[in-house]
C-alpha positions, 0 to 999 in steps of 0.5 A, spaced: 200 870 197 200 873 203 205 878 207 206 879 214 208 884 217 210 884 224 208 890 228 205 892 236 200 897 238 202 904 239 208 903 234 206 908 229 211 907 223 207 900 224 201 903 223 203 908 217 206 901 214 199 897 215 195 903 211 200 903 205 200 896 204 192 896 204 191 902 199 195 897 194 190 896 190 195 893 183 197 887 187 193 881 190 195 880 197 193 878 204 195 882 209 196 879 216 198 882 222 202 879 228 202 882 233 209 881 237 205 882 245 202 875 243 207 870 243 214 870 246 218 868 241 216 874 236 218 879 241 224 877 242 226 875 235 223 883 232 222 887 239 227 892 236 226 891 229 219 892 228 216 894 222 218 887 220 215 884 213 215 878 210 213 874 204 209 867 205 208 862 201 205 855 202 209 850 199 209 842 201 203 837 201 205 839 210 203 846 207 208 848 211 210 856 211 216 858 207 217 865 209 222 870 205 224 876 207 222 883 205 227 890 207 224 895 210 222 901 206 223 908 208 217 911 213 217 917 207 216 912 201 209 912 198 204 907 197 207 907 190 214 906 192 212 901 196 209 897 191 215 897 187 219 894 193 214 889 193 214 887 186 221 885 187 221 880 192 213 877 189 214 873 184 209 874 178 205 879 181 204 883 176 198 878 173 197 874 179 189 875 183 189 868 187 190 870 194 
């Protein structure tokens, strides 16, 4: 399972995300960040909507990327709210340690 968050250099409330996201422990996930300056197509789709997170799944025998998407949580949420948002749109996390 992997989530996505869409994000920039100096763009704080990504930062403050990123670091919450990674002190999730109770859920196993990979975390990629994309940086929205590297492609075209990023920046015009998230430009002004960073922080942007999504759910990937690989699904296919093309392993094709399906991506859902998940709501921003509020900048003051902590890592355990968060991880409740999470827990909403991640199916079977609660016991699922495959990454």
């Amino acid at each position: 399972m992997k989530i996505i968050l869409y994000s920039k250099p100096g763009c704080h409330l990504c930062e403050g995300l990123q670091e919450k996201l990674e002190q999730i422990t109770s859920i196993s996930f990979n975390l990629e960040i994309r940086d929205i300056t590297t492609r075209e197509d990023w920046f015009a789709a998230y430009q002004y909507e960073i922080p942007v997170l999504f759910l990937s799944n690989h699904r296919g025998t093309e392993d094709t990327e399906v991506l859902q998407s998940i709501p921003r949580p509020s900048p003051r949420a902590n890592v355990r709210q968060l991880e409740q948002l999470l827990l909403k749109y991640i199916p079977s996390m609660e016991n699922n340690n495959a990454e």
